[in-house]
C-alpha positions as CSV (number, residue, x, y, z in Angstrom):
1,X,-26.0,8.4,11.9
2,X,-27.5,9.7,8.6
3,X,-25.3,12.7,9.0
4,X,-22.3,10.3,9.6
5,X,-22.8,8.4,6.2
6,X,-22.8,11.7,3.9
7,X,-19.4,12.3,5.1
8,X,-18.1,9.0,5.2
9,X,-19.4,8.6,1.5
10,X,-18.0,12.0,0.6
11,X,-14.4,11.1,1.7
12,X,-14.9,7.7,0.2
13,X,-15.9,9.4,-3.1
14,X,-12.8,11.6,-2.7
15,X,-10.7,9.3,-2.4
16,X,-11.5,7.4,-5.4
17,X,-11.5,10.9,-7.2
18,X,-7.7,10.8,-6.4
19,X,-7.1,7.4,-7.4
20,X,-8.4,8.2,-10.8
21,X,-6.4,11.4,-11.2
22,X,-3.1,9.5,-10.4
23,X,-4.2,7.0,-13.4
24,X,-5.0,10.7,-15.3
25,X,-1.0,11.9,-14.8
26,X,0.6,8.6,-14.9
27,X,-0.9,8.0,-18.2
28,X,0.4,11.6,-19.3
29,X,3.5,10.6,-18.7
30,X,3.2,7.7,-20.7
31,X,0.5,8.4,-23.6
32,X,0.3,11.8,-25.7
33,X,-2.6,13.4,-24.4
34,X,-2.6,17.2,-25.7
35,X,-6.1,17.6,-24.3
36,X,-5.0,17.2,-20.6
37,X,-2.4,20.1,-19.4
38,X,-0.2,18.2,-17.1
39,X,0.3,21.4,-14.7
40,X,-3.0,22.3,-14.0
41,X,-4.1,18.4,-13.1
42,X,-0.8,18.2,-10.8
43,X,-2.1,21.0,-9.2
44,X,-5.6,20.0,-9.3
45,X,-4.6,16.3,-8.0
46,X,-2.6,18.0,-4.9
47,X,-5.1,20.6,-3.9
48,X,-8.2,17.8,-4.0
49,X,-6.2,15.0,-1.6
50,X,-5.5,17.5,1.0
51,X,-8.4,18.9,0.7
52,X,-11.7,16.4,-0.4
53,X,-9.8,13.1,1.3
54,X,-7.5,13.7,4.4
55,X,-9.0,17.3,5.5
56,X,-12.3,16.3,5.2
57,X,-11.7,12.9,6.4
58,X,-9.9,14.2,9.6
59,X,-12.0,16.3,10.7
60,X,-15.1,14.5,10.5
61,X,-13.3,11.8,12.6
62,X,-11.5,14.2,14.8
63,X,-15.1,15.4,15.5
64,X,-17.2,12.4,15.7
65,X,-14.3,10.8,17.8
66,X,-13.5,13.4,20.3
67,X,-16.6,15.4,21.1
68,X,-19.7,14.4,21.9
69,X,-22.3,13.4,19.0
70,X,-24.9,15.9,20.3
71,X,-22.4,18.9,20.6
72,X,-23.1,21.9,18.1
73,X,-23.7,19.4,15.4
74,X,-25.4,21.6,13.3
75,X,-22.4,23.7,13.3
76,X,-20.4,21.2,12.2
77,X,-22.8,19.8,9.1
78,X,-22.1,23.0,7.6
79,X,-18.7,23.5,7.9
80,X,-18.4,19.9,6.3
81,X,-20.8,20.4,3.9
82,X,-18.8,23.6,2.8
83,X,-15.6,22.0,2.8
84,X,-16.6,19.3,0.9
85,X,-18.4,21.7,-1.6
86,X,-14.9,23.4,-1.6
87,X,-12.9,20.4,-2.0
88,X,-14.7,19.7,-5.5
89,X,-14.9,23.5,-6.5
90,X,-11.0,23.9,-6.0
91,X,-11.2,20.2,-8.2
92,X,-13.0,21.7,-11.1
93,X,-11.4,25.3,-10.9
94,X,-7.9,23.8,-11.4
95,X,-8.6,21.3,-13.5
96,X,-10.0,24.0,-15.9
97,X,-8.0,26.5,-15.9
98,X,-5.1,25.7,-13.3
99,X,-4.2,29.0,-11.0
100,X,-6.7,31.9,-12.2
101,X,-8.4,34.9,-9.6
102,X,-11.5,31.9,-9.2
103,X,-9.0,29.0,-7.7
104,X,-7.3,31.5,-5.7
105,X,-10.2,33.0,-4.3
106,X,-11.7,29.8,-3.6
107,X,-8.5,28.6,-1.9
108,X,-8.7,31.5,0.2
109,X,-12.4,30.6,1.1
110,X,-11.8,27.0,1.9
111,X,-9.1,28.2,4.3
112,X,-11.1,30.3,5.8
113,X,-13.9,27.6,6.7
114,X,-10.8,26.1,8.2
115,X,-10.1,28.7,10.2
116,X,-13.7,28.7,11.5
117,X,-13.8,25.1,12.3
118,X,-10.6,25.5,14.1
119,X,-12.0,28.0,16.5
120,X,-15.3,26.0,17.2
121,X,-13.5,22.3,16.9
122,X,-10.8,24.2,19.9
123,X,-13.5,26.0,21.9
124,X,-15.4,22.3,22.2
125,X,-12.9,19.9,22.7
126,X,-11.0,22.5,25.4
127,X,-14.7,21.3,27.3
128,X,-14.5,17.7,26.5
129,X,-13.9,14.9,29.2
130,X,-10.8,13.6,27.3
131,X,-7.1,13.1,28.5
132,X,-4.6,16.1,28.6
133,X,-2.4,14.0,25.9
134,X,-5.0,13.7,23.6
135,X,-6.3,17.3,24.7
136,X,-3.0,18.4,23.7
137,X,-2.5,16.9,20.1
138,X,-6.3,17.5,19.2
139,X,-5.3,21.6,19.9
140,X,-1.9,21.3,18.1
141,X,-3.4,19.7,14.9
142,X,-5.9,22.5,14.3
143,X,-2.4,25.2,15.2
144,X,-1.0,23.2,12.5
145,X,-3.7,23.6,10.7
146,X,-3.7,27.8,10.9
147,X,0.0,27.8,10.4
148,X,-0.1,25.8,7.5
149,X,-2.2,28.2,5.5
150,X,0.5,30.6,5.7
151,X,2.7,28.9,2.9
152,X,-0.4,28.8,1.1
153,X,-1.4,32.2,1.0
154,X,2.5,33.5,0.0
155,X,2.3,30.7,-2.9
156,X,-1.5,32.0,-4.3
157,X,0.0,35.8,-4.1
158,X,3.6,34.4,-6.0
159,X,0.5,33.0,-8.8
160,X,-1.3,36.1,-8.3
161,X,1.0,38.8,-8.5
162,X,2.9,36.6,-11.3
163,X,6.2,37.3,-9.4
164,X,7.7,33.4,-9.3
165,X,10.9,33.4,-6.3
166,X,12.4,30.2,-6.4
167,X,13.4,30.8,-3.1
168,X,10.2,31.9,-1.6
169,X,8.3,29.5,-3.4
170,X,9.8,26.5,-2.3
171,X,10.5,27.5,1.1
172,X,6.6,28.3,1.3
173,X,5.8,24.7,0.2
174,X,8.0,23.1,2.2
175,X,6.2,25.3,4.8
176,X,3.1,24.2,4.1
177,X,3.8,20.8,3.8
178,X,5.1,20.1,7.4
179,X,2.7,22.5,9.1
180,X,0.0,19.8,7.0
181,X,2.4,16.4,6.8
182,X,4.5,16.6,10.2
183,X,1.3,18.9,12.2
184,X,-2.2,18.5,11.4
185,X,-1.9,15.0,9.8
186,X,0.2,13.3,12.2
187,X,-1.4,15.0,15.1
188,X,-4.6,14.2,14.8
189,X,-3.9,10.5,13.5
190,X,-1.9,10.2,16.9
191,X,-5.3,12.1,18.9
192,X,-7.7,9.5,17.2
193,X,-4.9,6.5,18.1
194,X,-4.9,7.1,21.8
195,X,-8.1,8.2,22.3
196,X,-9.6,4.9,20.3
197,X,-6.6,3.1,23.0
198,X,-7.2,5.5,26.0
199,X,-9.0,3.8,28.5
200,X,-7.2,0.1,28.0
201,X,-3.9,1.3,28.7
202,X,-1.4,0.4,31.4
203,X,0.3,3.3,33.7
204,X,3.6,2.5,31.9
205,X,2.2,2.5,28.4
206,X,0.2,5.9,29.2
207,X,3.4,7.6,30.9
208,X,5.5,6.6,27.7
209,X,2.3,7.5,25.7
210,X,2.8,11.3,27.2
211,X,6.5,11.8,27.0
212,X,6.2,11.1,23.2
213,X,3.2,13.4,22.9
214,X,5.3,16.3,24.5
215,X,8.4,15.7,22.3
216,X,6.3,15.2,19.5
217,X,4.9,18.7,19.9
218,X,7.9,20.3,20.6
219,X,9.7,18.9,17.6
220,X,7.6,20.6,15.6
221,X,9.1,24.0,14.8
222,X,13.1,23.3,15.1
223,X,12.0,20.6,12.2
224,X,10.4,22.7,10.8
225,X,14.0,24.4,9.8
226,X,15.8,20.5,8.4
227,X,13.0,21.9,5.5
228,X,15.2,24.8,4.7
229,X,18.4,23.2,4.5
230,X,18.5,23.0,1.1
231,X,19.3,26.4,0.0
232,X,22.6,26.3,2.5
233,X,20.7,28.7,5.3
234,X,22.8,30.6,8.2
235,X,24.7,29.0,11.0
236,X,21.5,30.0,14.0
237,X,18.9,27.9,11.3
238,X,21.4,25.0,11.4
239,X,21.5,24.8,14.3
240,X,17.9,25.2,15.3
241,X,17.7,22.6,12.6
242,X,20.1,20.1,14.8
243,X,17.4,20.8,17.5
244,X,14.6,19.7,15.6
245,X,16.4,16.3,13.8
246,X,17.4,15.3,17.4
247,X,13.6,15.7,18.8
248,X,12.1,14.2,16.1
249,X,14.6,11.0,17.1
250,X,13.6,11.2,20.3
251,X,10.1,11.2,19.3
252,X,11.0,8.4,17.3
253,X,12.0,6.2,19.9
254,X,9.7,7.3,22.1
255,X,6.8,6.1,20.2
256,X,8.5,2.7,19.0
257,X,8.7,2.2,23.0
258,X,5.0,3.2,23.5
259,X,3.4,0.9,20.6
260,X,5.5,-1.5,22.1
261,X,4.0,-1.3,25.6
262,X,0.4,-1.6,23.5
263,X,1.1,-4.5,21.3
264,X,-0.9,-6.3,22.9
265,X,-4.0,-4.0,22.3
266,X,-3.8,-4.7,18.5
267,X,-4.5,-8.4,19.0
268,X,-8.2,-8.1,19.2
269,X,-8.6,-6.2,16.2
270,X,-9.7,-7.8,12.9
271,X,-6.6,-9.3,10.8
272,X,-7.2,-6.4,7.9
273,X,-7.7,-3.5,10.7
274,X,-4.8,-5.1,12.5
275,X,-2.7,-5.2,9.0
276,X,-3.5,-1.7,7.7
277,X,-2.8,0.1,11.2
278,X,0.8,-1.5,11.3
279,X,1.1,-0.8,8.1
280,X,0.4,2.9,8.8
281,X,2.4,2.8,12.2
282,X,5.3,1.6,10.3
283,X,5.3,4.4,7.9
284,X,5.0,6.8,10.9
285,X,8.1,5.5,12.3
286,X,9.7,5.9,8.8
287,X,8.6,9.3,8.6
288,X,10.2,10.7,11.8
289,X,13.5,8.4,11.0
290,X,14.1,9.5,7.6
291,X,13.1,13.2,8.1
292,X,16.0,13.5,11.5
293,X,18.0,12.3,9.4
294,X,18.1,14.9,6.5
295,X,20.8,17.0,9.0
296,X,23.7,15.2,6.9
297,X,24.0,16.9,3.5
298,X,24.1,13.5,2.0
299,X,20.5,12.3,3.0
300,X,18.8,16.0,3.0
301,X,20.3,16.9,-1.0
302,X,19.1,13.2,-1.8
303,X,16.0,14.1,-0.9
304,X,15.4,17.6,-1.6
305,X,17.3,17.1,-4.8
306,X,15.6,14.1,-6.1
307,X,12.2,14.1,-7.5
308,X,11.3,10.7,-6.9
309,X,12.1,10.6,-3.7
310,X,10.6,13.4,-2.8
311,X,7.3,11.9,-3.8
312,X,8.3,8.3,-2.4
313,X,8.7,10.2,0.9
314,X,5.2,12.4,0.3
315,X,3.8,9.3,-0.6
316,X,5.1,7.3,2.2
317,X,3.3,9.8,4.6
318,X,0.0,10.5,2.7
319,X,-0.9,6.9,1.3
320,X,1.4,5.1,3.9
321,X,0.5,6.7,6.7
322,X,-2.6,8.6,6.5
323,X,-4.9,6.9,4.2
324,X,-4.3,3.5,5.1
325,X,-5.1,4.9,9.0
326,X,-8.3,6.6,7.7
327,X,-9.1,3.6,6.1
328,X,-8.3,1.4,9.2
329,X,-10.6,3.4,11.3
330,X,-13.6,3.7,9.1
331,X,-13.4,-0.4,9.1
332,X,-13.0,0.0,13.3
333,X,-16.2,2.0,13.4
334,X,-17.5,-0.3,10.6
335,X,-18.2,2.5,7.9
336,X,-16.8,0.1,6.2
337,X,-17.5,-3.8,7.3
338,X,-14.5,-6.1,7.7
339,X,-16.0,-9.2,7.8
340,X,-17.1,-8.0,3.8
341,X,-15.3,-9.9,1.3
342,X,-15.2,-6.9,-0.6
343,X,-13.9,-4.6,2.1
344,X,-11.1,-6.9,2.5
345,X,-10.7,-7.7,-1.0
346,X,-10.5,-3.9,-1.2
347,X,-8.4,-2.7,1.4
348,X,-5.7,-5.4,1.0
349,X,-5.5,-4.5,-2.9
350,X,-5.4,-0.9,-2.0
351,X,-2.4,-1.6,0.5
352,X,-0.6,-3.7,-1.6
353,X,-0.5,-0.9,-3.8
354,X,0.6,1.7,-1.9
355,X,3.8,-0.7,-1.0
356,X,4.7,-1.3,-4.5
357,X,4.3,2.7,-5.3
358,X,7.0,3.5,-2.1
359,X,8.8,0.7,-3.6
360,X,9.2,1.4,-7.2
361,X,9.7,5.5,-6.2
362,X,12.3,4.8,-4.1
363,X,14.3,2.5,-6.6
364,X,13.8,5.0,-9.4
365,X,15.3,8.1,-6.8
366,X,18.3,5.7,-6.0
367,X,19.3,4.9,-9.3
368,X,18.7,8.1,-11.2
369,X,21.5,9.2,-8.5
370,X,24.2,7.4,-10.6
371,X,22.7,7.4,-13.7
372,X,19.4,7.3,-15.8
373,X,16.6,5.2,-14.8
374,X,15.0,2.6,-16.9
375,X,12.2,4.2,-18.9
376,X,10.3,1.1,-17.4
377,X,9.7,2.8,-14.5
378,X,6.6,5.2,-15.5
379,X,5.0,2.0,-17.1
380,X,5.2,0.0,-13.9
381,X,4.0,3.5,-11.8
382,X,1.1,3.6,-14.5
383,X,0.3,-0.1,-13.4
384,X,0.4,1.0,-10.1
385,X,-2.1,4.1,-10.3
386,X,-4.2,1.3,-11.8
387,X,-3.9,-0.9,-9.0
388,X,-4.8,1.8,-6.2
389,X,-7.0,3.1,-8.5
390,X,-9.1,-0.3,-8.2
391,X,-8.7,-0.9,-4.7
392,X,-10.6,2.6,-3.8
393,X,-13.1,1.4,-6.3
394,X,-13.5,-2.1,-4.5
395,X,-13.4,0.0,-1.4
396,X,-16.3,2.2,-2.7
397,X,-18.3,-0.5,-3.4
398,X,-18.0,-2.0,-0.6
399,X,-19.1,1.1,1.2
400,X,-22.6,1.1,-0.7
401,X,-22.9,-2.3,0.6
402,X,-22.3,-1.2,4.2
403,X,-25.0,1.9,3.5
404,X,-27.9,-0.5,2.7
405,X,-27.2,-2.2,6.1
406,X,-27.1,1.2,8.0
């Protein structure tokens, strides 16, 4: 248990870290603030939420969750404890200086400790006493994991080599982005969901449960290619593309069908638990709808060619989605109490937030498409940084309450 609370605290920690570096760019954009260099913190801000909140996060849940608590545990303290070491290192290292030989070559480490929790995390769970479906979406999400790296490791040698391709570049970050967003996120988010679910379900739920898991998994590399879209690709990519919008429909619908068949499996669960997973379901749903959809030219250059809603839609799936289910499932386990004022308090505040950022980043992407946005709008997204910025704050504290009762 004393192991459990470092790396609950950790990714609590980390996640307020992020909060405050949203304020930190959102009040560059607003204030003159020559000491800051906007570049380096966006970097710095990107590389520390993948890395010190969901990554760390994920894992430790993926392997307190699906293996058992005696199993190589060791092992598994020291590949935390060096990711999270990482996490902060790659934090200060980009903060500093931005992309130097010493953020690169730390990158390249904290991918590697990736690599080698991969292998171990597959080797166990391959053993485990746990459903094929979950079996299946726990091994995919550390794939995901792997393949992700890949756009990492062309976009440090672009920085290291000093050779910027537009091209390459972007296609490489869209790479890395699904293999993280539409892969290792979403998979093991889905792994944690049914396991948490496994045992209470019907036949019909559990059958429905499976077919999405299969089309989920399959959907992953033709999407892969609607990423690629924007630069006009080949007739064979387009069409491979076609494949992957109409899987990730069908994946779509498959799981609306299945949470359906489980609503009533949410009904137990504390109101704030209850709220924060629909939340975060909801967002899935809107993830896989609007990302299908970017086949038509229309939808795909409006969102590959529009800067706010490209981070509405990155937003939607990391704070939507991901954190707000992170969050739900610490309170489950009661890392975080939910009967706790505070927690509540926290967690509602928090969520509230991360509906008025989708909101206001959506409004600003659709009306910069027929003209210039009010220059209210990075006041209100500063007031909103400020807001989420709180909540993980109240959630924080909340958290040291729930460590003097541990």
């Amino acid at each position: 248990m004393k192991n459990c609370k470092i790396w609950v605290n950790l990714s609590i920690l980390s996640l307020v870290t992020v909060g405050l570096l949203g304020v930190l760019l959102r009040s560059k954009i607003v204030f003159s603030m020559p000491f800051i260099n906007y570049n380096h913190l966006v970097e710095a801000h990107f590389r520390f939420t993948f890395s010190g909140w969901v990554t760390l996060a994920l894992l430790f849940l993926m392997r307190r969750e699906l293996l058992q608590a005696s199993e190589n545990n060791k092992r598994y303290n020291f590949l935390f404890a060096g990711i999270a070491v990482g996490s902060w290192v790659l934090l200060i290292a980009f903060v500093w200086k931005g992309y130097t030989t010493l953020s690169i070559i730390v990158s390249l480490l904290f991918i590697l400790l990736t690599y080698i929790f991969s292998y171990f995390f597959v080797k166990d769970i391959l053993k485990a006493r746990l459903c094929a479906g979950v079996r299946w979406l726990a091994v995919s999400s550390m794939i995901c994991l792997i393949l992700s790296s890949f756009g990492a490791f062309v976009i440090d040698y672009i920085y290291f080599s000093n050779s910027f391709q537009a091209i390459l570049y972007r296609d490489s970050l869209f790479t890395y982005l699904h293999f993280q967003y539409n892969g290792f996120f979403s998979l093991s988010i889905m792994a944690l969901l049914f396991n948490a679910l496994g045992s209470n379900m019907s036949q019909a739920a559990k059958e429905s449960m499976k077919s999405f898991i299969i089309v989920l998994i399959l959907s992953l590399i033709p999407s892969l290619f609607l990423s690629y879209l924007w630069r006009d690709p080949n007739t064979l990519f387009r069409i491979i593309a076609i494949a992957g919008s109409i899987l990730t429909l069908a994946a779509c619908l498959l799981f609306v069908r299945t949470s359906y068949l489980l609503r009533s499996l949410y009904l137990p669960e504390k109101p704030v638990i209850r709220s924060l997973i629909l939340l975060s379901m909801a967002s899935f749903v809107l993830k896989l709808f609007l990302q299908c959809f970017t086949i038509f030219p229309v939808i795909g250059n409006a969102i590959f060619g529009n800067r706010p809603v490209i981070m509405g839609f990155l937003h939607l799936v990391f704070l939507g989605f991901v954190s707000l289910f992170i969050l739900a499932f610490f309170a489950k386990r009661r890392f975080l109490d939910p009967d706790n004022m505070v927690t509540k308090v926290g967690l509602m505040v928090f969520a509230t937030g991360v509906l008025l950022n989708e909101i206001l980043l959506i409004s600003q992407g659709l009306i910069t498409m027929f003209g210039p946005a009010s220059i209210l709008f990075p006041w209100m997204l500063w007031g909103v940084a400020i807001w989420l910025f709180t909540g993980a704050l109240l959630i924080a504290v909340a958290r040291m309450q729930a460590n003097s009762t541990e």
